[in-house]
N, C-alpha and C positions, 0 to 999 in steps of 0.2 A: 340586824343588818349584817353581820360576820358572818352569819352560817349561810346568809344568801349570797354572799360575792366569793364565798370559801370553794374555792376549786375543786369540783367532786372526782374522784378516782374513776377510770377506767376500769370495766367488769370484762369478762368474760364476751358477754354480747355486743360490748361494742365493736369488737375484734370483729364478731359475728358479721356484723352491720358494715363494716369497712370492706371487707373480704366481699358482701355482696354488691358496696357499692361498685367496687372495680370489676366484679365480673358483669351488671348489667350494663355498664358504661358501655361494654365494646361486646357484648355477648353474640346482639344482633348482627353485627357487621361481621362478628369472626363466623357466626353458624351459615350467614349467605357464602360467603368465601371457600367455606371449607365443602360448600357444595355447588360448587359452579361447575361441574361435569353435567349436574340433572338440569342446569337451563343450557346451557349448552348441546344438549340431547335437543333440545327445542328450539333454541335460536341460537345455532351456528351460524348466520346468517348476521348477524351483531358483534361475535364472540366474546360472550360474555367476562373469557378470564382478562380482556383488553380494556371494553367499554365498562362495566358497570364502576370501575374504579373514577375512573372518568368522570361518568354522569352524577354519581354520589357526592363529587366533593365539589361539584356548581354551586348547590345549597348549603352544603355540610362547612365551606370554607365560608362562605358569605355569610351565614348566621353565625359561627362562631366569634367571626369577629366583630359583628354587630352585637353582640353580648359581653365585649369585654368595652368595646367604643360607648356604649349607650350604659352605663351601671344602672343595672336595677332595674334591665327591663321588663324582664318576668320574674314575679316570687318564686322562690326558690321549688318551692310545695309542688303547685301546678305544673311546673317547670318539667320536675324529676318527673310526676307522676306523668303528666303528657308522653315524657321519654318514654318512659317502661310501655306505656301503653299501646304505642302508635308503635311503638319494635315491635310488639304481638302481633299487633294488626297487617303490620306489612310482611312479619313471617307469614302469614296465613294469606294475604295477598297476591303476592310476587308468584309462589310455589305455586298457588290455587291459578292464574292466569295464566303463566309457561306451560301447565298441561291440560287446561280444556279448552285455549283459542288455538292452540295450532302451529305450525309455523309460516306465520302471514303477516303480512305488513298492518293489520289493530293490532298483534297480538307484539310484533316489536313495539307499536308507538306506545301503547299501555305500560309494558315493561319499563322501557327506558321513561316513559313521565312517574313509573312507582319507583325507579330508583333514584330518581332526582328529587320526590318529594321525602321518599325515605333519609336525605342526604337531610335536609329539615329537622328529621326526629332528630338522627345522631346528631346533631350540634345542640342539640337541648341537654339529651344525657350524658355526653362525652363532656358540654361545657358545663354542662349544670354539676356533674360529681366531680369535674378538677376544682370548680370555684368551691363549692358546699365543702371540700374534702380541706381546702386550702385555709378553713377558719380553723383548723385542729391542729394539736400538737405533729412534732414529726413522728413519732409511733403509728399514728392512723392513717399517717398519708404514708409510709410506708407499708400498710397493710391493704391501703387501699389501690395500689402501683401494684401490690401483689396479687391483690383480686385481679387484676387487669392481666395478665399471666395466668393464672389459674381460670379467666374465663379460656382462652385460648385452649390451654389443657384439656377441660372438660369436652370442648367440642372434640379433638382430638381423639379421646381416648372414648367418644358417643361411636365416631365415627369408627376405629376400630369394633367396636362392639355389632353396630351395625351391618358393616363389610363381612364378619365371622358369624353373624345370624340368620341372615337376610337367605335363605335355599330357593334365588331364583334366578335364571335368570336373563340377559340382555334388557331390553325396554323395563320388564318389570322389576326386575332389583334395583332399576335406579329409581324410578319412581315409587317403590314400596321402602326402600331404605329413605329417600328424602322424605319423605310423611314422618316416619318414625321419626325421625334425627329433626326434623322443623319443632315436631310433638314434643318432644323431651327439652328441648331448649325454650319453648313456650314454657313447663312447666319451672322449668328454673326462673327464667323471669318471675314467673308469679310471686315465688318464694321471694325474690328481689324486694318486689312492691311492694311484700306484706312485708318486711326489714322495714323500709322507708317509713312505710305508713307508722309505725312503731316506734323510728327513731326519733318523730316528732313528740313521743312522750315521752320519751328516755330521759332521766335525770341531766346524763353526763351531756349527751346528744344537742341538748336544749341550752346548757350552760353555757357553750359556747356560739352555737346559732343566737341563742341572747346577746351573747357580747357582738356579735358583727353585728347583728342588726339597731341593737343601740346605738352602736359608734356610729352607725351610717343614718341613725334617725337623729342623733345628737350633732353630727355634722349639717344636717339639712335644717334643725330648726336654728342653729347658730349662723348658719349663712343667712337665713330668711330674712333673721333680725337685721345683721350687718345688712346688708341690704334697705332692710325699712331704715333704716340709721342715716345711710347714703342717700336716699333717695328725695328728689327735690321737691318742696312744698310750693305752694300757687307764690309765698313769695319770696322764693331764692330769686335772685340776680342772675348773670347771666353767667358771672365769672364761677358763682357756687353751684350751677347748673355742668362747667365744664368740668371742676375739681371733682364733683359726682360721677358723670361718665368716667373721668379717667380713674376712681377709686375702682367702680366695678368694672372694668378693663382689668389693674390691677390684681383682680380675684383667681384671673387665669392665668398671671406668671409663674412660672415655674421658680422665682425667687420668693414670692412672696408664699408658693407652696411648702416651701423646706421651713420657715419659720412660722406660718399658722395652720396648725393641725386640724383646724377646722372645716379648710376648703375639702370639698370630695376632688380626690386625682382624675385626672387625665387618662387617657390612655396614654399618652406621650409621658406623661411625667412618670408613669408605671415601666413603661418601656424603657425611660433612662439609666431607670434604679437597677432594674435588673435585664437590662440587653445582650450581655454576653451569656446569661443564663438561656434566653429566650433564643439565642442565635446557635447556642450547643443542643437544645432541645430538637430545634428545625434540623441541624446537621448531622443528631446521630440517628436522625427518621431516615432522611438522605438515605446516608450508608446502609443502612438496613433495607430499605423498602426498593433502592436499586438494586441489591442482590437476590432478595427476597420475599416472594419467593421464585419469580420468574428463571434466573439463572440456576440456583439452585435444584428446583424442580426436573430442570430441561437434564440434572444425570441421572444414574444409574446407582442403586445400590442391591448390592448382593442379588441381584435377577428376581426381586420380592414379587414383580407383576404388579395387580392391583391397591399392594399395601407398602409399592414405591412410596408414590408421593406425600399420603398420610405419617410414613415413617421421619422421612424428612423435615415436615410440619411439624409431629410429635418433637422432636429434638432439640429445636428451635426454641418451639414454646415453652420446653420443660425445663432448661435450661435459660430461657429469658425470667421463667419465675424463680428458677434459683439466684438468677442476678439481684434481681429485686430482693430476692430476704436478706441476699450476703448485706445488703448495706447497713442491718439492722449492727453488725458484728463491728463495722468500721467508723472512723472519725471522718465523717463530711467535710471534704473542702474541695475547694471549687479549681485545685491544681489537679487532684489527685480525676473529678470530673475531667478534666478538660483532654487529660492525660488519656485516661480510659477511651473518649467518643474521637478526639482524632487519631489518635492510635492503628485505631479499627479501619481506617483508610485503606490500610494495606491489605483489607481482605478482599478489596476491588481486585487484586495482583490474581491471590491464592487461590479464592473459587474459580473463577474463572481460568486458572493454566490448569486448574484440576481437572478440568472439564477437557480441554485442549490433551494433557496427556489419554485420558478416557477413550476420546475419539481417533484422535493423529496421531498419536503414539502407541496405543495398543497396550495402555500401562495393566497390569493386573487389576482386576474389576474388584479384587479382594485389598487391594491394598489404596486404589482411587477412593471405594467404599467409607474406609475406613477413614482417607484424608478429608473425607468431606463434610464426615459426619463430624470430624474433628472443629473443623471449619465453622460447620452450621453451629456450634456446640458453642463456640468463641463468639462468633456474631449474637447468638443471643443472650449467652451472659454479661455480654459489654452490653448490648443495648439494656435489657432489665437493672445493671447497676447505673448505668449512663442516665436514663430516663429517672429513677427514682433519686438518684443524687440532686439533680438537676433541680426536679421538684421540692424537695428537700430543702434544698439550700436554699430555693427563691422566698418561700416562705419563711424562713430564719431571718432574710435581710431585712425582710418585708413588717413594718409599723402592723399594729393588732387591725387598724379600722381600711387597710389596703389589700389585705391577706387574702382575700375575696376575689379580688381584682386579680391578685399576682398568681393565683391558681387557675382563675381565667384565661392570663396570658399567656402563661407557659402549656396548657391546653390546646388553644390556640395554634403558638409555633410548631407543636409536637404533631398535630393535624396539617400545617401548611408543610411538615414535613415528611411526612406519610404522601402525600400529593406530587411532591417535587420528585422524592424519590420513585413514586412512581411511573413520573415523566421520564427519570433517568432510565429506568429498566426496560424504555424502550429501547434506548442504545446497548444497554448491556445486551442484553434479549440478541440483538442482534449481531453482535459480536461473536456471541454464542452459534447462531445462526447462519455465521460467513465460514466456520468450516466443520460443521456438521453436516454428517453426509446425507444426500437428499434420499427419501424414500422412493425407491423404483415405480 
């Protein structure tokens, strides 16, 4: 009985395993993103860099939170592997319809319904790897925050590879570079799903997938009883029939949750515990996903041409993954978070006058350049330490048989925060927009 409840050491592979759960988490949605010029070749008529954000998080927000509201709706297994799956299928989808219907109104309504159901997958594997990820020590879920960084990267530096290989071009370099760059990102996933399919054998992987799902199979046969215990026989009285209802009424208080470890949480009793976690999660998406990348995009560096806005992105990302590992170096608290994601406010000011000198001022293109990159460079390493702090710490507050739940909800907010911020960069966007000079 020792050596089965004896905590096994982390290997090498699980690191492996972690790294791939955060890059498939967000793989799909950074590889659509990173190529929204090739549907936009097709349906400018929609415009893609506007609406697909849009139509993805209909379902993308409504499922995730129906997966932290309902515990336990899908196993874990089916869950993840559904994700990986259905990301391949809609890479090969989406790409496959924008270039043989056309630019026609099937070929918009198709689109926009493939990226609404695609909004589906992503809250299976974005909520399914924050929850699966949320039963681990903080080592994994800092490695797994990092995969989420290094998925971004990869696309990144596909898409460089792609732009300096591709010898064609107009119509055909965008469609012969998006095959390639969809192709290579399929094959990454694959590599994903065969990690998963794996970690279900894994010593370490399983030892603690066992402990959450005990505690949560140990909470439901302990309620069952309580319940058979409460529940009135042909002959309770009327007065033992009312002390009944009101015990299992009871079951749902939030007082009676803090002192019996046995009820399963709430949402609400999950969101008590850790609210100002979930509310920094939502905030530093905000800041980020208002500036970025919309305004940021909208400048100029060093006159690159085509490997502007890849450059940009590159910087972002690569510095969002260095955020995330710096946290492995620092002591977690939730001043030093809070300090970091509001902080970052002020970069609403900085990007944007940068832009303003750029255009209306006439500042040096080598020196705007330089401040921008600066800029991009801060916003992402506050959000990568911001975002894995956050995570981090909710899971430390967080009891062993909730840990599930609380990786769930901080998922969740980090998604309803990606959404809002992208409602904001409508107004940024356009602020951008009120004194950039119009094209002749």
């Amino acid at each position: 009985m020792e050596s089965a409840s004896k905590e096994p050491q982390s290997r090498f592979i699980n690191k492996i395993i972690f790294l791939s759960f955060g890059i498939a988490s967000l793989l799909g949605w950074n590889a659509l993103l990173t190529k929204l010029d090739f549907f936009d070749h097709y349906l400018e008529d929609i415009n893609p860099f506007k609406s697909f954000a849009f139509y993805n998080y209909i379902l993308n927000i409504s499922f995730q939170f129906l997966l932290i509201w309902k515990k336990n709706l899908f196993p874990f297994k089916p869950q993840l592997i559904a994700g990986i799956v259905g990301t391949i299928i809609f890479l090969v989808a989406l790409p496959l319809s924008a270039s043989t219907l056309g630019d026609n109104t099937l070929n918009k309504i198709i689109t926009i319904i493939l990226i609404i159901l695609m909004g589906f997958i992503n809250a299976l594997t974005s909520g399914g790897f924050f929850a699966y990820s949320g039963l681990f020590p903080l080592e994994m879920i800092v490695l797994f925050t990092v995969g989420q960084g290094i998925s971004a990267v990869l696309v990144n530096i596909l898409e460089y590879i792609v732009l300096a290989s591709v010898r064609l071009e107009g119509e055909d370099k965008i469609v012969v570079s998006a095959w390639i760059f969809f192709s290579f990102s399929i094959l990454i996933l694959i590599f994903c799903l065969i990690l998963l399919l794996y970690s279900y054998k894994d010593e370490y992987c399983l030892y603690y997938l066992n402990k959450g799902n005990s505690l949560d199979n140990n909470n439901k046969s302990k309620n069952s009883k309580q319940l058979a215990l409460i529940s009135p026989d042909e002959n309770s009285d009327k007065n033992a029939d009312e002390k009944n209802v009101q015990s299992i009424k009871n079951l749902d208080d939030d007082e009676n949750l803090d002192t019996n470890p046995t009820v399963e949480r709430s949402f609400l009793y999950i969101f008590k515990k850790i609210w100002d976690l979930d509310l920094l999660a939502c905030y530093g998406y905000i800041v980020t996903f208002g500036l970025f990348p919309g305004v940021c995009l909208a400048q100029k560096v060093f006159e690159l041409g085509e490997y502007n806005s890849v450059t940009i992105i590159f910087t972002y990302n690569l510095f969002d993954t260095i955020g995330r590992f710096l946290v492995k170096l620092m002591k977690p608290t939730k001043f030093a978070n809070m300090i970091i994601l509001l902080g970052r406010t002020i970069l609403f000011f900085t990007i944007i006058f940068n832009h303003y000198c750029q255009v209306k001022l006439g500042s040096s293109l080598t020196f705007t350049s330089i401040y921008l990159l600066a800029n991009v460079a801060i916003l992402g390493v506050t959000n990568g330490m911001g975002a894995t702090l956050t995570f981090g710490l909710a899971s430390e507050v967080a009891e062993d048989e909730i840990k599930k739940q609380t990786g769930g909800s901080i998922g969740f907010f980090s998604i309803l925060g990606i959404f809002l911020g992208g409602c904001l960069a409508f107004g940024t966007v356009e602020i951008i927009d009120s004194y950039t000079p119009k094209k002749q």
